[in-house]
Rosetta silent file (secondary structure, phi, psi, omega in degrees, C-alpha in Angstrom):
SEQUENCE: XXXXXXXXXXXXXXXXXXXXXXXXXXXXXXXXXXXXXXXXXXXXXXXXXXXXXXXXXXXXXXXXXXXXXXXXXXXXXXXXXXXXXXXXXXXXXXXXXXXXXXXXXXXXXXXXXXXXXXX
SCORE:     score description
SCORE:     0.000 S_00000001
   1 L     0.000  123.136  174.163   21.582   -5.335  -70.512 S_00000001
   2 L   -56.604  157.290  153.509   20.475   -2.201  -72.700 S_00000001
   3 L   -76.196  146.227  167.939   17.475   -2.285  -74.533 S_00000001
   4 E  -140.379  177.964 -177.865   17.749   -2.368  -78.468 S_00000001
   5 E  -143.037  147.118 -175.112   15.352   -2.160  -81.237 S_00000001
   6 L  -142.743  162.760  158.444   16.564   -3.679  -84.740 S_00000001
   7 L  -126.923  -23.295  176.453   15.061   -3.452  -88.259 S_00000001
   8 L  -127.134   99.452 -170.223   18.051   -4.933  -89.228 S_00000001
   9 L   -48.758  -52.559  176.479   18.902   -8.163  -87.404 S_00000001
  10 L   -56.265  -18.883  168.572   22.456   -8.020  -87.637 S_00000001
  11 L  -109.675  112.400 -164.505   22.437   -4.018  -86.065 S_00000001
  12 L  -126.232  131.346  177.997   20.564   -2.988  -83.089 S_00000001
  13 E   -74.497  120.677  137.671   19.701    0.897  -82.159 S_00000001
  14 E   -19.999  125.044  145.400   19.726    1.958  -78.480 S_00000001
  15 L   -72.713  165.823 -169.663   15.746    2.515  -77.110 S_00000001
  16 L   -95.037  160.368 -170.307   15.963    6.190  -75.896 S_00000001
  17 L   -91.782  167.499  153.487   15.005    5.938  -71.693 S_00000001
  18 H   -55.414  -47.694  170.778   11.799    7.187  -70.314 S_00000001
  19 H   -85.967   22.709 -157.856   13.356   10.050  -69.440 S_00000001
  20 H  -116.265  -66.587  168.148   14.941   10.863  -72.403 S_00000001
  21 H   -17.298  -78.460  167.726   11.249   10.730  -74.148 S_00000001
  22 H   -14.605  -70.592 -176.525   10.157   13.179  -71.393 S_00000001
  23 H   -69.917  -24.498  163.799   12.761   15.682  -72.294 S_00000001
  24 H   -51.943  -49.344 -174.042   12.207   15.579  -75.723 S_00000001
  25 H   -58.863  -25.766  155.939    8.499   15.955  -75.363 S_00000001
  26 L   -56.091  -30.674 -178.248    9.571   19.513  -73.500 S_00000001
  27 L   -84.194 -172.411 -168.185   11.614   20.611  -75.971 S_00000001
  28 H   -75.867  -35.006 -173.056   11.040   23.699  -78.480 S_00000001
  29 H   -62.724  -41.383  144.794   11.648   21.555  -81.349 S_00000001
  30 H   -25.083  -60.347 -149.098    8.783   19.001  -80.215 S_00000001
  31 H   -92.118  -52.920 -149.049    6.387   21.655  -79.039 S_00000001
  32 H   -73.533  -45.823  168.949    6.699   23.367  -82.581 S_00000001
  33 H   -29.003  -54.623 -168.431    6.066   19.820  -84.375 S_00000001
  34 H   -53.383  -76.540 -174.193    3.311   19.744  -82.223 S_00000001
  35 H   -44.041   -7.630  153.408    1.904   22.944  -82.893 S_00000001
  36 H   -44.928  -90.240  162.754    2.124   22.303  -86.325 S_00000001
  37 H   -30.222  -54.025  168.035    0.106   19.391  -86.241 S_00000001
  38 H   -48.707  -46.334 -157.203   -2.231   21.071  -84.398 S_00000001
  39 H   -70.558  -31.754 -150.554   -2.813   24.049  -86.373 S_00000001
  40 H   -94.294  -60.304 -174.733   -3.443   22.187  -89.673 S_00000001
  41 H   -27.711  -65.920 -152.509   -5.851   18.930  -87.645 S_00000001
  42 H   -85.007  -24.427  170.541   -8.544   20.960  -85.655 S_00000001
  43 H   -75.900   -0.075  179.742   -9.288   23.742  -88.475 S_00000001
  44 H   -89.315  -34.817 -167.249   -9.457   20.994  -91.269 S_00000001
  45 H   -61.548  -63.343  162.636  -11.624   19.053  -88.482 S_00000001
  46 H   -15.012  -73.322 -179.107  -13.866   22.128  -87.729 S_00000001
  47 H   -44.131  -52.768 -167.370  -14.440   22.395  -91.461 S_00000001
  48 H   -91.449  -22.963  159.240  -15.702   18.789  -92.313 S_00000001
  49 H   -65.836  -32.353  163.507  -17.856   18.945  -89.196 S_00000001
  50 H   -39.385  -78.807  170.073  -19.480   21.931  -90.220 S_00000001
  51 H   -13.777  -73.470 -171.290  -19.580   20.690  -93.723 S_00000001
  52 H   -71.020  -18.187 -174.228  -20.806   17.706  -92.423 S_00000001
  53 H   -82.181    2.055  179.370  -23.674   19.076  -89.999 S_00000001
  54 H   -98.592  -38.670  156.322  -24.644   21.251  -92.529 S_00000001
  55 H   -48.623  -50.019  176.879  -25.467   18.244  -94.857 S_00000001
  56 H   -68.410  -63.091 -169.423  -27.256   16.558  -92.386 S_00000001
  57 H   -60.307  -38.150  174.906  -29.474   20.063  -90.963 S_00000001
  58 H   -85.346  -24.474  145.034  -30.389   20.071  -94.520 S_00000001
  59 H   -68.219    6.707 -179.229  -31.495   16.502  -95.176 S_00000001
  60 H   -98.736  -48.350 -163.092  -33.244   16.672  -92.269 S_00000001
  61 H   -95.274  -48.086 -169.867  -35.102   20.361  -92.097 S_00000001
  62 L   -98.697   78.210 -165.617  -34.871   21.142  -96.204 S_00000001
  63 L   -82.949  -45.520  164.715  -36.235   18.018  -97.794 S_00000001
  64 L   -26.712  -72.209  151.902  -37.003   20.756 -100.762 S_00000001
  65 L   -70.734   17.072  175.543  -34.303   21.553 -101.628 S_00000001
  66 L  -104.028  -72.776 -139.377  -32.048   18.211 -101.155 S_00000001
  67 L   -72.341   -8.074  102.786  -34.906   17.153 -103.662 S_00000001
  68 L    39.164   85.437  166.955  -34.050   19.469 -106.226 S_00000001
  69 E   -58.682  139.526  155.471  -33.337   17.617 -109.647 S_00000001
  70 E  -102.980  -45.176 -172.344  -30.231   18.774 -111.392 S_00000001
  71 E  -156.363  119.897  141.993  -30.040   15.804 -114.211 S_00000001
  72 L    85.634 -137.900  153.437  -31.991   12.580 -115.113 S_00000001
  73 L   -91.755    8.595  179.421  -32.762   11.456 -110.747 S_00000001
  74 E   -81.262  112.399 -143.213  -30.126   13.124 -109.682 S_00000001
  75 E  -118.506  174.545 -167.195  -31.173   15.552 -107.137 S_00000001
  76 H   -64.293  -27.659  171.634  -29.045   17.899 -104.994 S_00000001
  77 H   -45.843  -72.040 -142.145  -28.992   15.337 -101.687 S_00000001
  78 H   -66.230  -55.204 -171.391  -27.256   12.596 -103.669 S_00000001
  79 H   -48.022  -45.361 -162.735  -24.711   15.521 -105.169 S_00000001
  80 H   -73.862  -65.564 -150.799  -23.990   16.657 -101.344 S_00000001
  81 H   -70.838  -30.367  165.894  -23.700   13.552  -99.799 S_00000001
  82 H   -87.298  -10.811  140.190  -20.749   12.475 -102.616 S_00000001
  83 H   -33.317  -24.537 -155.209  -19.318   15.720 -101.997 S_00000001
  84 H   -94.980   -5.715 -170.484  -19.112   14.580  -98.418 S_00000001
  85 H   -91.152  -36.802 -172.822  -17.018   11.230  -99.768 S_00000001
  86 H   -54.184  -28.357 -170.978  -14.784   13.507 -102.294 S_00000001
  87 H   -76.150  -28.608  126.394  -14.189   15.935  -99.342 S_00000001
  88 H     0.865  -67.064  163.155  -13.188   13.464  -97.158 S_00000001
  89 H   -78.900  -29.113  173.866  -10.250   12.224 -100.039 S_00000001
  90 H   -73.418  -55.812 -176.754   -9.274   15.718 -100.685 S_00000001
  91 H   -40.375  -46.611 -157.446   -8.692   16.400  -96.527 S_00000001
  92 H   -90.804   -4.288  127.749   -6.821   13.363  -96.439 S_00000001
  93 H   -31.474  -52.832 -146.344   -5.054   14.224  -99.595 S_00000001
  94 H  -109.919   -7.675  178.714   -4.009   18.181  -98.246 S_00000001
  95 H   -82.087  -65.238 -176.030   -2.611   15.556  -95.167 S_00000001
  96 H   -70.026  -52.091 -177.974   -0.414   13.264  -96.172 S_00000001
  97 H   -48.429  -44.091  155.742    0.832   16.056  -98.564 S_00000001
  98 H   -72.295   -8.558  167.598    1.364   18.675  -95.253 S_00000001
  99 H   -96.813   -7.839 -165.540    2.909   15.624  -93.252 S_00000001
 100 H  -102.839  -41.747  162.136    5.371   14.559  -95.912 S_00000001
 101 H   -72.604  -35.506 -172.359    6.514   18.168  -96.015 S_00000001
 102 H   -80.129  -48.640 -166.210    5.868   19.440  -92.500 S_00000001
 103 H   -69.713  -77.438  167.911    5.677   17.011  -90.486 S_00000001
 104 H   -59.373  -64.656 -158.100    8.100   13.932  -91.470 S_00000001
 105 H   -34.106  -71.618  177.351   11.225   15.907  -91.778 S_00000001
 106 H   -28.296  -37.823 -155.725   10.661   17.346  -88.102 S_00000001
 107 H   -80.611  -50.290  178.876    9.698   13.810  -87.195 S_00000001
 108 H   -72.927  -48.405  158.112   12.836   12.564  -88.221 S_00000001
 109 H   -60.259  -23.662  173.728   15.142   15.032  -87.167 S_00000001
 110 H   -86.237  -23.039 -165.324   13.827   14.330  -83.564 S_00000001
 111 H   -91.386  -64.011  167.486   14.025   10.644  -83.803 S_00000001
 112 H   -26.134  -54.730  169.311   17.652   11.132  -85.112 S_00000001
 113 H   -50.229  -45.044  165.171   18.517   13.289  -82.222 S_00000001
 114 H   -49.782  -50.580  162.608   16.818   10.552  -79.979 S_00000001
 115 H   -34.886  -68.781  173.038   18.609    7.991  -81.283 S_00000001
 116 H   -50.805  -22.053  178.396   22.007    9.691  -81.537 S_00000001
 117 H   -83.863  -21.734  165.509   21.600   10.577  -77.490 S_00000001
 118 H   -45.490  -59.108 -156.098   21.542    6.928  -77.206 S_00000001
 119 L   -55.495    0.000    0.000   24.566    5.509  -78.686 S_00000001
């Protein structure tokens, strides 16, 4: 008995084999997804660690300046540290916006090809 996978009870897709996975994960189309992924993940990652250890080096070692009024009590720590929640929503913001162009298509065209090797 094949395997199937349904979303739709009345129709069921072919699973793709183990080895079928395998070969995909080898192929150029795959590797380029990948490398995709890659390229945009660890230099956005980099960034917000800096970003964040740099937040951190300074509420630890510059208590002067994080203490810094700008307005009212609001002093430059408190600005930095909600910088570190907006920057956060902007990364994940510049993501889902590079996966819905970059990504998903790619994503799809290989699961369509998987799929289609099935039938």
């Amino acid at each position: 008995m094949e395997d199937t996978v349904s979303t739709n009870p009345t129709v069921a897709t072919p699973v793709p084999t183990g080895e079928q996975f395998v070969e995909m994960q080898h192929s150029p189309q795959f590797q380029e997804l990948k490398s995709r992924l890659r390229r945009f993940v660890f230099p956005m990652t980099a960034f917000f660690l800096v970003w964040y250890a740099v937040y951190v080096l300074l509420g630890a070692f510059a208590d002067g300046f994080m203490a810094i009024k700008v307005w009212g009590d609001i002093n430059v720590g408190l600005i930095l540290g909600l910088l570190q929640f907006i920057t956060t929503f902007v990364i994940t913001g510049l993501y889902v916006r590079f996966a819905n162009r970059q990504l998903d298509p790619r994503a799809e065209a290989l699961r369509n090809e998987m799929e289609g090797a099935t039938l």
